[in-house]
ZADO-1210 file (C-alpha; in nm, 4 decimals, padded with zeros to 6 digits):
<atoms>
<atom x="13.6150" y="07.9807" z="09.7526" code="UNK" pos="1"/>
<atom x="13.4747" y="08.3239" z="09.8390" code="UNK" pos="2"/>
<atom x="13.6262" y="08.6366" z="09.7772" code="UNK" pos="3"/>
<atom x="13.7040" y="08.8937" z="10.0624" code="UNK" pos="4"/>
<atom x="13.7288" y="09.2444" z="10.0988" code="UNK" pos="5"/>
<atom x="13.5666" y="09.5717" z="10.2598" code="UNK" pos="6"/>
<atom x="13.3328" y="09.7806" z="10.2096" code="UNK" pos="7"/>
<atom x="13.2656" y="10.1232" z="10.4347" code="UNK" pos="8"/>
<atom x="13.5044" y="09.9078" z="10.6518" code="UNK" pos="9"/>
<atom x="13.2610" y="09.5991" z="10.6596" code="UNK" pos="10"/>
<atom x="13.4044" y="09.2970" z="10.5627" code="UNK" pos="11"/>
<atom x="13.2640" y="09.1091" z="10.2845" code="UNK" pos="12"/>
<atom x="13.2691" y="08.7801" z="10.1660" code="UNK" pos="13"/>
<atom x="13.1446" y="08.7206" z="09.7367" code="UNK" pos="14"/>
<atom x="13.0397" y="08.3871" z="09.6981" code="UNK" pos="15"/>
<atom x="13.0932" y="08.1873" z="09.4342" code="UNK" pos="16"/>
<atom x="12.6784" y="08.1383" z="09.4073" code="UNK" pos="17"/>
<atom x="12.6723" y="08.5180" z="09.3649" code="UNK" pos="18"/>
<atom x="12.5471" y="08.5890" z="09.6956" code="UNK" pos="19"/>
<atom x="12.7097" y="08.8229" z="09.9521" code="UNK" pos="20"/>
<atom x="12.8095" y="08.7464" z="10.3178" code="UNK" pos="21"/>
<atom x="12.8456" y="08.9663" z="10.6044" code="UNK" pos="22"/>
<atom x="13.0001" y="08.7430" z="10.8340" code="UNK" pos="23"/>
<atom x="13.0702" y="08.9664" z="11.1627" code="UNK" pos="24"/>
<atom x="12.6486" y="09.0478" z="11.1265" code="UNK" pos="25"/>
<atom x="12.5368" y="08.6915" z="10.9953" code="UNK" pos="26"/>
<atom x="12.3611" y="08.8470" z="10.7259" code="UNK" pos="27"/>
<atom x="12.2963" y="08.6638" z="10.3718" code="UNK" pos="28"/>
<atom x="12.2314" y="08.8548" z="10.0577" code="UNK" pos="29"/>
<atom x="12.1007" y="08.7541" z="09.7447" code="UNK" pos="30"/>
<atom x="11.9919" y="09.0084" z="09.4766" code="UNK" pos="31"/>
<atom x="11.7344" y="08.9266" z="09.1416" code="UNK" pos="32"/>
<atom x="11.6162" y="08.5955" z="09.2225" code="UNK" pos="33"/>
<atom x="11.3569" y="08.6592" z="08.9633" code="UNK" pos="34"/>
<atom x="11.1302" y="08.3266" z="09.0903" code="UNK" pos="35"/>
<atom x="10.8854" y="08.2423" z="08.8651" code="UNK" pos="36"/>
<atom x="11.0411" y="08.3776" z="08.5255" code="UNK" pos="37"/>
<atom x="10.9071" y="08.0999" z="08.3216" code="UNK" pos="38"/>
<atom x="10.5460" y="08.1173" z="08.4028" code="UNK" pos="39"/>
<atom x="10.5424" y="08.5171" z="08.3746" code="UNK" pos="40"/>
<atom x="10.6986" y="08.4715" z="07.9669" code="UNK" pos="41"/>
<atom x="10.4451" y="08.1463" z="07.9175" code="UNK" pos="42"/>
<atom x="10.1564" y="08.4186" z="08.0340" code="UNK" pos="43"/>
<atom x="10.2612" y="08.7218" z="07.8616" code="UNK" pos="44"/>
<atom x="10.4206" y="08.6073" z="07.4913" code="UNK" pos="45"/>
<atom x="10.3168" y="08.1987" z="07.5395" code="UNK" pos="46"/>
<atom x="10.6560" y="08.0899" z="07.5007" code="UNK" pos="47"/>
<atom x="10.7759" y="07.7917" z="07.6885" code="UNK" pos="48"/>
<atom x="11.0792" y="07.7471" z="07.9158" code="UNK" pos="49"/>
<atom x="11.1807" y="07.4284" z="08.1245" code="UNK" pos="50"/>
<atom x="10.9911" y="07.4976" z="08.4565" code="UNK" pos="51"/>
<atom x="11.3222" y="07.4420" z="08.6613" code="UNK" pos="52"/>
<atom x="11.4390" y="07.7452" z="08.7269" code="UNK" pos="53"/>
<atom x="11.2374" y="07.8472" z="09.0595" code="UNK" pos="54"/>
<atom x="11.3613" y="07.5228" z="09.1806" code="UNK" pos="55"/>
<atom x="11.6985" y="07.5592" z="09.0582" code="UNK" pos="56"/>
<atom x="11.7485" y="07.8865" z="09.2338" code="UNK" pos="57"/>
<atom x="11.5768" y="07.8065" z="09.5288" code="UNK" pos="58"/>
<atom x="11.7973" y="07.5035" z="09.5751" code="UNK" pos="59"/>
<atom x="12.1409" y="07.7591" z="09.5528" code="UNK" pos="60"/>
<atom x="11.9545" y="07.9276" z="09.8480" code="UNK" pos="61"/>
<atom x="11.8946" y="07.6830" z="09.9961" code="UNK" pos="62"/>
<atom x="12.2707" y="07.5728" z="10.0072" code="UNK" pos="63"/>
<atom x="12.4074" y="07.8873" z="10.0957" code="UNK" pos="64"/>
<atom x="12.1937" y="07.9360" z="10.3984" code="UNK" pos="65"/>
<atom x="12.2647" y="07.5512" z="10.5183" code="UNK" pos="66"/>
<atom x="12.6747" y="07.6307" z="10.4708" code="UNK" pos="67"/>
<atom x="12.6285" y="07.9589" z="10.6929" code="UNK" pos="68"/>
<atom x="12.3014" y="07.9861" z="10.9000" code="UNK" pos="69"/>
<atom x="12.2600" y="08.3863" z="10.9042" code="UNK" pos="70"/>
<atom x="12.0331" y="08.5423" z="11.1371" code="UNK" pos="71"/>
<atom x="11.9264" y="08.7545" z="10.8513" code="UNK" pos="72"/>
<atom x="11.8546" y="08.7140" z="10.4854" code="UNK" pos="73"/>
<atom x="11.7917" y="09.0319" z="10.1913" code="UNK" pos="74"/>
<atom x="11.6792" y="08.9037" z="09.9114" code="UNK" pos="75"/>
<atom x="11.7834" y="09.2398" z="09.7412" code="UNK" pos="76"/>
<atom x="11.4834" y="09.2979" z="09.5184" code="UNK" pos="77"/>
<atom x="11.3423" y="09.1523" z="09.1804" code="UNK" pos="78"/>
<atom x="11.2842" y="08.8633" z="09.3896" code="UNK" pos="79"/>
<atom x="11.0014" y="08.7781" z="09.1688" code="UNK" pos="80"/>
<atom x="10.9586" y="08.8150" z="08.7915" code="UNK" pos="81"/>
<atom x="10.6324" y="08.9899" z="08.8630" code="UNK" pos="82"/>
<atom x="10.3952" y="09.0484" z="09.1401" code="UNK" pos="83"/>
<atom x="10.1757" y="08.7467" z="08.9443" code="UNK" pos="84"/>
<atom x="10.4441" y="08.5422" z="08.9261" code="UNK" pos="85"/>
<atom x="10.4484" y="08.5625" z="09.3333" code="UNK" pos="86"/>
<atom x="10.0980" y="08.4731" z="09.3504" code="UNK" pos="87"/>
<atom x="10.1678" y="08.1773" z="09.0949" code="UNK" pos="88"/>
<atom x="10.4216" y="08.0263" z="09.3071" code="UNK" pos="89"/>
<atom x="10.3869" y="07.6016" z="09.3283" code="UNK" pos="90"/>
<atom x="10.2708" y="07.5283" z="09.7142" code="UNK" pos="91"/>
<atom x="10.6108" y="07.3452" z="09.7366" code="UNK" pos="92"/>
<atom x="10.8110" y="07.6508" z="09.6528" code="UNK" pos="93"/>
<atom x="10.6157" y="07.8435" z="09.9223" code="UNK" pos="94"/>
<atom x="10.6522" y="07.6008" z="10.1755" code="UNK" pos="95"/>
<atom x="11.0441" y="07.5468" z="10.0735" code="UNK" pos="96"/>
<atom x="11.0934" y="07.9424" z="10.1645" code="UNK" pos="97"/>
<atom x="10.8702" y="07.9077" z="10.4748" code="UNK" pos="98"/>
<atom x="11.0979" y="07.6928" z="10.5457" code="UNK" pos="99"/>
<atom x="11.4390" y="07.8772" z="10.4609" code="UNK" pos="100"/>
<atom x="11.2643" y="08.1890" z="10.6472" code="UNK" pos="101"/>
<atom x="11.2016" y="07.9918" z="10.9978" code="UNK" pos="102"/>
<atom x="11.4045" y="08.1189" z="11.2784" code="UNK" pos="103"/>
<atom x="11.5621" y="08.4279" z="11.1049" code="UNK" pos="104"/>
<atom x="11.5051" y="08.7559" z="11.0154" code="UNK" pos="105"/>
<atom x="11.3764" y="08.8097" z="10.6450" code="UNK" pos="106"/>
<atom x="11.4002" y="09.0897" z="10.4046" code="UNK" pos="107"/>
<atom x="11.2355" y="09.2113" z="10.0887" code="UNK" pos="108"/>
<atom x="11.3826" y="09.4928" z="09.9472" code="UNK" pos="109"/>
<atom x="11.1334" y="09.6567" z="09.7088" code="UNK" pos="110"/>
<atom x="11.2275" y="09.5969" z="09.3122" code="UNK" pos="111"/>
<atom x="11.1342" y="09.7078" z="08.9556" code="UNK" pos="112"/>
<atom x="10.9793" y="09.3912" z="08.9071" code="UNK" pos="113"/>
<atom x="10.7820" y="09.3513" z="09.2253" code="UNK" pos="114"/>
<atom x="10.7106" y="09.6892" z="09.4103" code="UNK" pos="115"/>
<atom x="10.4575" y="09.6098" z="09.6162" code="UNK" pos="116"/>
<atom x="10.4161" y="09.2944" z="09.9038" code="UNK" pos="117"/>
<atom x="10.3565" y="08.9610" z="09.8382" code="UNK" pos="118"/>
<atom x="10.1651" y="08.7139" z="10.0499" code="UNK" pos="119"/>
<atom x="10.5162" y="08.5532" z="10.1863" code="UNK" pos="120"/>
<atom x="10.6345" y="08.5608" z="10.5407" code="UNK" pos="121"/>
<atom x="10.9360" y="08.8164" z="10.5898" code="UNK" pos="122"/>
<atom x="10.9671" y="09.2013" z="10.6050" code="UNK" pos="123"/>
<atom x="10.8845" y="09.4462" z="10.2899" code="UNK" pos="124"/>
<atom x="11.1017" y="09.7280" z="10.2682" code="UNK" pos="125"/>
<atom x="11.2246" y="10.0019" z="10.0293" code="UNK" pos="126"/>
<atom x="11.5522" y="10.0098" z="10.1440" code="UNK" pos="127"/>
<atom x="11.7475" y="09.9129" z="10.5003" code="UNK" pos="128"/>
<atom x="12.0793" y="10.0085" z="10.6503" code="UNK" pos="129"/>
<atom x="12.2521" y="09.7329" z="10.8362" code="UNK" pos="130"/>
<atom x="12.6315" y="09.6649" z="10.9552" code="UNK" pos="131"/>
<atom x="12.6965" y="10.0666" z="10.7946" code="UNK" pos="132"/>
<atom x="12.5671" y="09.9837" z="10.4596" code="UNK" pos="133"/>
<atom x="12.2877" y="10.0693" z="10.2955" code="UNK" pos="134"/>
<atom x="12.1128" y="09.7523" z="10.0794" code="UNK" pos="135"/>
<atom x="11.8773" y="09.9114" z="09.7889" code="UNK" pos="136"/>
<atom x="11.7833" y="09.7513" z="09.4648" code="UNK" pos="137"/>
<atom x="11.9131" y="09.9993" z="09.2472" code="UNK" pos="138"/>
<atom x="12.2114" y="10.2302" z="09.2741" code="UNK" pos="139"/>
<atom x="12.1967" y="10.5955" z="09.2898" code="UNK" pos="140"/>
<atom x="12.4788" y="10.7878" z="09.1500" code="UNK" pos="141"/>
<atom x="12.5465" y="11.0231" z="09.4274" code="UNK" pos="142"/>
<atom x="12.5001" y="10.7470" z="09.7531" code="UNK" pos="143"/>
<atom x="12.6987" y="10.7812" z="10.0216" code="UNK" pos="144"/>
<atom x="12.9162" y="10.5057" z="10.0565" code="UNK" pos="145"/>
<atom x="12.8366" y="10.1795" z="10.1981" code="UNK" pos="146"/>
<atom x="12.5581" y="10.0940" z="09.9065" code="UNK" pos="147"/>
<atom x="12.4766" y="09.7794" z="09.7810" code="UNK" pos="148"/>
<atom x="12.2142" y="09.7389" z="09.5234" code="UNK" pos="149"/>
<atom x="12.1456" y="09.4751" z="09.2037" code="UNK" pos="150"/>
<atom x="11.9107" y="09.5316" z="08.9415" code="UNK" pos="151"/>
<atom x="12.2180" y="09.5182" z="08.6594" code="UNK" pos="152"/>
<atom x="12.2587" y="09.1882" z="08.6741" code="UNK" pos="153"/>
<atom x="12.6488" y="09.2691" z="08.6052" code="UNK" pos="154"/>
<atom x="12.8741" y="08.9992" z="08.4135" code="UNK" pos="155"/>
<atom x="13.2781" y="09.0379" z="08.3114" code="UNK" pos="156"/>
<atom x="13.4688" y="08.8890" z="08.0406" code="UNK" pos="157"/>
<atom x="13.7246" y="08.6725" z="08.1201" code="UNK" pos="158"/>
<atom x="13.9036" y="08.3624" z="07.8744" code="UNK" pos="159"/>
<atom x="13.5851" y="08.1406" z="07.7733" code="UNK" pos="160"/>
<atom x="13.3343" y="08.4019" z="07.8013" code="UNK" pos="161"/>
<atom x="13.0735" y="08.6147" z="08.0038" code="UNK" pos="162"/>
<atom x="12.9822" y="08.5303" z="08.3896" code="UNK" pos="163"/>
<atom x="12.8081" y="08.7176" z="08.6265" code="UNK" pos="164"/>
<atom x="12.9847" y="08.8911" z="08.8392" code="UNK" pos="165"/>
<atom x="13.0261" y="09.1740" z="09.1412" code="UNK" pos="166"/>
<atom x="13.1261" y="09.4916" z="09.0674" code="UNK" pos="167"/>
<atom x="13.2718" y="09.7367" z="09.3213" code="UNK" pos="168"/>
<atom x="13.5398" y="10.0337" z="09.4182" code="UNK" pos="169"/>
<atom x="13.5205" y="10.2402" z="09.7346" code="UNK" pos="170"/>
<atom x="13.2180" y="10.3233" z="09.7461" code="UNK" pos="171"/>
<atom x="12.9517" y="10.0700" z="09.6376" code="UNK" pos="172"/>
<atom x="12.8914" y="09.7349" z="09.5343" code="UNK" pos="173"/>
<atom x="12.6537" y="09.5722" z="09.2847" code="UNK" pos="174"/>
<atom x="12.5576" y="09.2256" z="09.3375" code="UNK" pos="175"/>
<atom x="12.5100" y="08.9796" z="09.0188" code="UNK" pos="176"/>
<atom x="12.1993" y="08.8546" z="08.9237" code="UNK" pos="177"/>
<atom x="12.0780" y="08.5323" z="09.1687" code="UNK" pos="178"/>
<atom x="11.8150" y="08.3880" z="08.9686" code="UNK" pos="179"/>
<atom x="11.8736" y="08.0906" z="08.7046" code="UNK" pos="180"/>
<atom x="11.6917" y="08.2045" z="08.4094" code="UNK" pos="181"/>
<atom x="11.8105" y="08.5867" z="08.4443" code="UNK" pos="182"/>
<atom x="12.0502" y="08.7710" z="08.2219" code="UNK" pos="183"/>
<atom x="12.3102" y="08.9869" z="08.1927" code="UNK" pos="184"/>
<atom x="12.4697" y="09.3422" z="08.1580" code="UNK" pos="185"/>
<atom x="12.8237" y="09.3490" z="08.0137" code="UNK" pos="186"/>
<atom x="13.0231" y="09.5722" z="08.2868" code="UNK" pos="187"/>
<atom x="13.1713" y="09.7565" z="07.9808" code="UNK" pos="188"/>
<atom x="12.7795" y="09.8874" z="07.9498" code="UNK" pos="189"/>
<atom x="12.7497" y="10.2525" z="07.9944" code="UNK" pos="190"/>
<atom x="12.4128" y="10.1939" z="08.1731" code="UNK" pos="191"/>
<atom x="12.7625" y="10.1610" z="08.4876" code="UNK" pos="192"/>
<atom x="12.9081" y="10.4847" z="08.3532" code="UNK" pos="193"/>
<atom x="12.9551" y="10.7500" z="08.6703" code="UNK" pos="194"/>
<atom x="12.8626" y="10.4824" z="08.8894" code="UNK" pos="195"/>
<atom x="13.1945" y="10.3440" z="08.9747" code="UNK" pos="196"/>
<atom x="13.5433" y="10.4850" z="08.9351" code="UNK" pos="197"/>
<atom x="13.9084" y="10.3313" z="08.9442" code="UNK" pos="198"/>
<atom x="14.0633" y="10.1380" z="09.1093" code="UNK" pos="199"/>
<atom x="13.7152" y="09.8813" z="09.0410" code="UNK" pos="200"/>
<atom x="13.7371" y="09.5149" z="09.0659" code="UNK" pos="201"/>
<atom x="13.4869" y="09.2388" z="08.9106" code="UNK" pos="202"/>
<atom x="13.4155" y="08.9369" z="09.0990" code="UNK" pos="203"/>
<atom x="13.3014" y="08.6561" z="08.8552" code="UNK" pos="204"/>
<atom x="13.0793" y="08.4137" z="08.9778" code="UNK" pos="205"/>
<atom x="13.1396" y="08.0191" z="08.8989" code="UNK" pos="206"/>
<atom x="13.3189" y="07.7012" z="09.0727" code="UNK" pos="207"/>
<atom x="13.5175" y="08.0010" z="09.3114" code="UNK" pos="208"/>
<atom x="13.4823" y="08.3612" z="09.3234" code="UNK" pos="209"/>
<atom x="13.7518" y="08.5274" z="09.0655" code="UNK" pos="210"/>
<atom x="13.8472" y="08.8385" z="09.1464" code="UNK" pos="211"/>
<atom x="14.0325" y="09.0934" z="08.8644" code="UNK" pos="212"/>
<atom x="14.0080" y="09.4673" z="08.8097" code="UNK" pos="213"/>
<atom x="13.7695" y="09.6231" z="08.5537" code="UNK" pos="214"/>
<atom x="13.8130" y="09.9718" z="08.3235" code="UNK" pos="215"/>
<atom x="13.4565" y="10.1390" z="08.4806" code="UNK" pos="216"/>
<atom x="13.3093" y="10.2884" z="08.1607" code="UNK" pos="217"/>
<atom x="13.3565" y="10.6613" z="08.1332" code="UNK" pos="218"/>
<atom x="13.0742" y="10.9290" z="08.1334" code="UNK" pos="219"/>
<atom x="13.0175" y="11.1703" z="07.8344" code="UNK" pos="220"/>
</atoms>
């Protein structure tokens, strides 16, 4: 079960995957896929991880698109673990998002991780404003409001542990982390300090979207 609210008077719909919904504009978002993880920490430090997770994460996406068929999909940026990692992609993964990508509009919004194009169908952009928000991968502290970004890969504390989670107030909303193998920030980290302000609520990802408020952290 999703969670619901507004945004700069857009409705909103957090998914339990940790993707966002725009249902009035048929738009699907999903920030820090990170695709290809694995391969980019076997090639830089030569430590091995279970292959799985550009599967695993491509088969959430794959399930959220087939549940809502949006016109238009923003993967939200950090799509890719690195611009090599793109290139390294398994033909089957390429063709699976060929695939996903037919008969809609596609976004890239530009990341940390992979700020430059890739040799995938789909629109590259920086940053796009759609439905009277403005999607970017990472916040900035004096946006107007309406922003979404990732990059934080937020999680909240709740009875059993840490799970990713959304994080917003009136003004902005940062998406969790999409990706399988990606980790975490604690949304009592003051890298969220000045960013959001009370009343804030956390969104925590899982078998349905749980929704309680959060204690931003305070600057100085």
């Amino acid at each position: 079960m999703a969670h619901v609210f507004t945004l700069a008077g857009t409705p909103l719909h957090a998914l339990p995957s940790g993707a966002l919904w725009l249902p009035d504009a048929g738009v699907l978002c999903a920030s820090d896929l990170h695709l290809g993880k694995s391969e980019r920490i076997a090639r830089r430090t030569g430590g091995l991880l279970p292959p799985y997770e550009v599967q695993a994460t491509l088969d959430k996406l794959e399930a959220d698109i087939a549940a809502r068929d949006p016109e238009t999909v923003i993967c939200l940026g950090d799509s890719f673990d690195d611009l090599s990692s793109a290139g390294a992609l398994e033909q089957d993964a390429v063709d699976r998002l060929a695939t996903l990508q037919a008969g809609r509009r596609w976004v890239w919004i530009e990341g940390n991780h992979d700020p430059g194009p890739v040799a995938l169908g789909g629109t590259h952009l920086n940053e796009l404003t759609l439905a009277g928000l403005t999607f970017r991968h990472i916040a900035q502290p004096n946006a107007a409001p309406g922003e979404v970004s990732g990059h934080y890969h937020p999680k909240h504390r709740i009875t059993g542990g840490w799970r990713p989670a959304f994080l917003f107030d009136r003004t902005r909303l940062i998406l969790p982390a999409y990706g399988t193998y990606t980790g975490g920030l604690r949304s009592s980290d003051r890298a969220f300090a000045g960013l959001f302000h009370s009343p804030a609520v956390a969104v925590m990802t899982g078998p349905r979207a749980l929704a309680v408020p959060f204690s931003p952290p305070a600057t100085g």
